[in-house]
C-alpha positions as CSV (number, residue, x, y, z in Angstrom):
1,X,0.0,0.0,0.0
2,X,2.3,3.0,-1.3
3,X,2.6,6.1,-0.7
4,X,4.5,8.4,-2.9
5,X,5.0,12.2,-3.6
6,X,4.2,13.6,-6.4
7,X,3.1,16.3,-9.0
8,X,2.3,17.3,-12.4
9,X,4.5,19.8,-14.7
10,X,5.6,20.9,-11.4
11,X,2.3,21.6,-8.9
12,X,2.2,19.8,-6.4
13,X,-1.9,20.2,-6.0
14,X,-2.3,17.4,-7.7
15,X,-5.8,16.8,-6.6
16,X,-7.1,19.5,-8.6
17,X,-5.9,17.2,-12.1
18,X,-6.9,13.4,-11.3
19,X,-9.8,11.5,-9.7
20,X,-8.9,8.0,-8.0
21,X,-11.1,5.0,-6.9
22,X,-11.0,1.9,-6.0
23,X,-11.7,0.5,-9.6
24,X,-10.3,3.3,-11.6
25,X,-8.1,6.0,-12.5
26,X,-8.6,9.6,-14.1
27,X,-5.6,11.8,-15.3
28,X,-5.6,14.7,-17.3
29,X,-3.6,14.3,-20.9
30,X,-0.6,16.6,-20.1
31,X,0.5,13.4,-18.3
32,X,2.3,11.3,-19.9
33,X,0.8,7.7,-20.8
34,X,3.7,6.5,-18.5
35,X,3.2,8.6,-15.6
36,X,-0.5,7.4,-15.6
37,X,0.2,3.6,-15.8
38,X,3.2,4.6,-13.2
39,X,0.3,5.9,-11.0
40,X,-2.8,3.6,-11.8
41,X,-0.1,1.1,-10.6
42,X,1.0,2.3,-7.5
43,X,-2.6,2.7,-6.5
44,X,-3.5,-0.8,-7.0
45,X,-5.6,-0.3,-10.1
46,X,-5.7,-1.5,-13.8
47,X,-8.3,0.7,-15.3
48,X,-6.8,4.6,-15.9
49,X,-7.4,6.5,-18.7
50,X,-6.2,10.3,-19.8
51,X,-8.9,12.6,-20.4
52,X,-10.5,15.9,-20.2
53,X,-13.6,17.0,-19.0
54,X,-15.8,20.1,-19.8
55,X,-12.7,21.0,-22.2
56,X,-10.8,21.3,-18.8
57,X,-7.5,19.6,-17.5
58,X,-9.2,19.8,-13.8
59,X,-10.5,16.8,-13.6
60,X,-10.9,16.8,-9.7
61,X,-12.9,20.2,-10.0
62,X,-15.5,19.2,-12.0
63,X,-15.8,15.0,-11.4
64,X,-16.9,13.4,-8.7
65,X,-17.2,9.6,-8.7
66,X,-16.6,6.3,-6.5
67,X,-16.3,2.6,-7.7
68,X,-20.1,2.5,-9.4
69,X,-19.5,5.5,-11.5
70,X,-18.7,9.3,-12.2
71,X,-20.8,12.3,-12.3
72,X,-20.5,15.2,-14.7
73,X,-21.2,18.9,-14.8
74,X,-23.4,19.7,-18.3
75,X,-21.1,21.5,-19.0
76,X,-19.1,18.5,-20.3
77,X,-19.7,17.2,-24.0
78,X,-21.3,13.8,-25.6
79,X,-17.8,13.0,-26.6
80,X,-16.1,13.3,-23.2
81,X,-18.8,11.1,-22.3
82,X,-18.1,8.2,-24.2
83,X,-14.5,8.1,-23.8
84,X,-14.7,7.5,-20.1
85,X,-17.2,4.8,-20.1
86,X,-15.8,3.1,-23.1
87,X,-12.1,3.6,-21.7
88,X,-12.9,2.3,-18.1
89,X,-16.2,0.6,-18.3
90,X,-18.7,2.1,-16.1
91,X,-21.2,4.1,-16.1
92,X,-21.4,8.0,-16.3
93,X,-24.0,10.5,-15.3
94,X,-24.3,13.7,-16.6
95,X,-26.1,16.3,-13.7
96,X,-27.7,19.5,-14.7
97,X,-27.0,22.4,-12.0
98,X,-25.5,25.9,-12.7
99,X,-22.8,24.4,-9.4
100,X,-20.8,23.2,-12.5
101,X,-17.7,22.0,-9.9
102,X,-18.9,18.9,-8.8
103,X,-15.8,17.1,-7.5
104,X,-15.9,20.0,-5.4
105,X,-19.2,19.8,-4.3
106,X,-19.1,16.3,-3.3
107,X,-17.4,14.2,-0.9
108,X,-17.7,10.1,-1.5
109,X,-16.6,6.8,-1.3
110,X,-18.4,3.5,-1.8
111,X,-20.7,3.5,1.4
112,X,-22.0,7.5,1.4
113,X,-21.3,10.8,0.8
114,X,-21.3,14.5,2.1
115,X,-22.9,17.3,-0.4
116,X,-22.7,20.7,-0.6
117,X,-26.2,22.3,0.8
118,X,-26.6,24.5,-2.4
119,X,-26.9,21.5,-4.7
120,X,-30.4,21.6,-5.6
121,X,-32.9,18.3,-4.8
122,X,-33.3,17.1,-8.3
123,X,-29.5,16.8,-8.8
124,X,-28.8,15.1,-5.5
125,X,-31.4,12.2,-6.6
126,X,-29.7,11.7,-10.1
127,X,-25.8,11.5,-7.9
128,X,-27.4,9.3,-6.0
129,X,-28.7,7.0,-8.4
130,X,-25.2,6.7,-10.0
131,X,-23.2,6.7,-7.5
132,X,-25.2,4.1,-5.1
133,X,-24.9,6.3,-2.0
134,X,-27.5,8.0,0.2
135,X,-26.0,11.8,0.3
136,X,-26.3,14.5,3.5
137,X,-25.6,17.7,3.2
138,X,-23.5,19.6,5.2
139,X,-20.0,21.6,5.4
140,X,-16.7,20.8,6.9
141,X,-15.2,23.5,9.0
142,X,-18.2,25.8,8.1
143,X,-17.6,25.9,4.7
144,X,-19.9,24.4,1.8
145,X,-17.6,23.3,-0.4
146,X,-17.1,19.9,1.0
147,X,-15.3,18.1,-1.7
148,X,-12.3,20.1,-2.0
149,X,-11.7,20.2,2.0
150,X,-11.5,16.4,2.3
151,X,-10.6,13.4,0.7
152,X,-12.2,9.8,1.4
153,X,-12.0,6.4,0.7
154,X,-13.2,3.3,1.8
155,X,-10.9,3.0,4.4
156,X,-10.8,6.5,6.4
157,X,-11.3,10.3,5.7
158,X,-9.1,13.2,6.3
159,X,-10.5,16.4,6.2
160,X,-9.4,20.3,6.9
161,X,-8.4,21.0,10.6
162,X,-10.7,23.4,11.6
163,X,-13.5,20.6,11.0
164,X,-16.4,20.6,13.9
165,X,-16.4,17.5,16.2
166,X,-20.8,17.3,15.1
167,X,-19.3,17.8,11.0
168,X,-16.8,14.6,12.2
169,X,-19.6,12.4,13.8
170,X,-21.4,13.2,10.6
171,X,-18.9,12.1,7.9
172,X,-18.0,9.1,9.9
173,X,-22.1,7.9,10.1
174,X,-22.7,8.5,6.1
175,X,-19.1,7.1,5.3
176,X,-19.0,4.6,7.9
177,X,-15.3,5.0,8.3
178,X,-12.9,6.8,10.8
179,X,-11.9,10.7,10.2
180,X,-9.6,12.1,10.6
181,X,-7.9,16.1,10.2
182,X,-4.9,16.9,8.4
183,X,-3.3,19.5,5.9
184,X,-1.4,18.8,2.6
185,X,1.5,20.7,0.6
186,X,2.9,22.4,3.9
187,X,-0.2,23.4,5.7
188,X,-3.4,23.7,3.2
189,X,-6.2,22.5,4.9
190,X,-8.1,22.1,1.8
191,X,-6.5,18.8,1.9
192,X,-8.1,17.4,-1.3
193,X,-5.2,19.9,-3.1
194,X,-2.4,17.8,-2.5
195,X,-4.0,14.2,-2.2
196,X,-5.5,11.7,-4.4
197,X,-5.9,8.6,-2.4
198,X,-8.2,4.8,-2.4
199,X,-8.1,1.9,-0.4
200,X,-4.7,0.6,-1.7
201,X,-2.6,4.1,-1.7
202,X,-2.3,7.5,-1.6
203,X,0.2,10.2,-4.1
204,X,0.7,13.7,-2.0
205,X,1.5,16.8,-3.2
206,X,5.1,17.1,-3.6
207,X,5.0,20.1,-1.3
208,X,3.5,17.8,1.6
209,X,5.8,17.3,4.6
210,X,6.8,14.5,6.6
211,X,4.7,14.8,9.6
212,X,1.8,15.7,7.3
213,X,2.3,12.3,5.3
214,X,2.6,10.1,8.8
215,X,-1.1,11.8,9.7
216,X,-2.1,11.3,5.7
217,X,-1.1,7.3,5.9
218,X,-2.6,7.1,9.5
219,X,-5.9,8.6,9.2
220,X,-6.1,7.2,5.6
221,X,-5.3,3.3,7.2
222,X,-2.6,3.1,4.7
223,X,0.6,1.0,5.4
């Protein structure tokens, strides 16, 4: 279960680029082919393709997905589409809602997920449906934007510092797995930044520090 630091063309918030589970890889094209397989690999996973989505290299900003799927802003086209469920073989749901940065707006793993409270009813049905989870709203440390201030898998959560001890209770009853707090990259606490991470391994930021990478692999169960 590696861990390894990295970045890509030389920042280290590498979360921002690539979307991990535990089925499946998601890098943007301006890595190389290598690099991806190098990656997919030390994550435990076969499936990885290099994409873009809504025309964008921020993969992490605008999709959100787990092990059933991925959801996708509209703002993404038909051919985007098809080259990630042809490429890795799953299914792909395409939510309409003008809060276009989804893997931003969402927090998920394979048991649950957190949601940002603006996203409107209609939209949280159709994530659920794909993705298989039952979603809450809610924040982390006060703030809405719940995707990009923690990362989850199925075998713990870390999340930014300032997190409430009710947010913490409520991530670990919809995730049903321990969380933790943390920063990334040297003290971010919108740890999602310099982390992409599943059950089998994590790659930080390569601004990330020791002590911040023994809390990352601890929190995370990774060893």
């Amino acid at each position: 279960m590696p861990v390894g630091f990295f970045s890509l063309a030389g920042d280290p918030n590498i979360g921002v680029f690539i979307v991990a589970t535990d089925k499946f890889l998601i890098a943007p094209r301006l890595l190389s082919e290598r690099k991806t397989h190098r990656l997919a690999e030390a994550l435990g996973l076969s499936r990885s393709v290099r994409a873009r989505v809504c025309g964008s290299k921020l993969l992490g900003v605008f999709a959100s997905a787990n092990s059933r799927g991925i959801v996708l802003p509209d703002l993404c086209t038909p051919n985007e589409v098809d080259e990630l469920k042809a490429s890795l073989g799953v299914e792909v749901q395409v939510v309409s809602t003008k809060w276009t940065a989804l893997g931003n707006c969402l927090l998920v793993n394979d048991f649950g997920g957190l949601v940002d409270r603006r996203i409107p009813a209609d939209a949280i049905v159709s994530i659920e449906e794909m993705l298989g989870v039952h979603l809450s709203p809610g924040t982390i440390a006060g703030l809405p934007h719940v995707g990009s201030l923690g990362v989850a898998t199925n075998r713990g959560v870390l999340v930014h510092p300032n997190a409430t001890e009710d947010e913490k209770r409520l991530l670990e009853d919809i995730l049903r797995v321990p969380v933790g707090v943390g920063t990334v990259n040297g003290g971010a606490g919108h740890v999602k930044l310099g982390l992409v991470a599943n059950s089998y391994g994590a790659a930080v930021g390569a601004g990330t520090t020791g002590s911040e990478l023994a809390t990352i692999t601890n929190r995370l169960g990774i060893r």
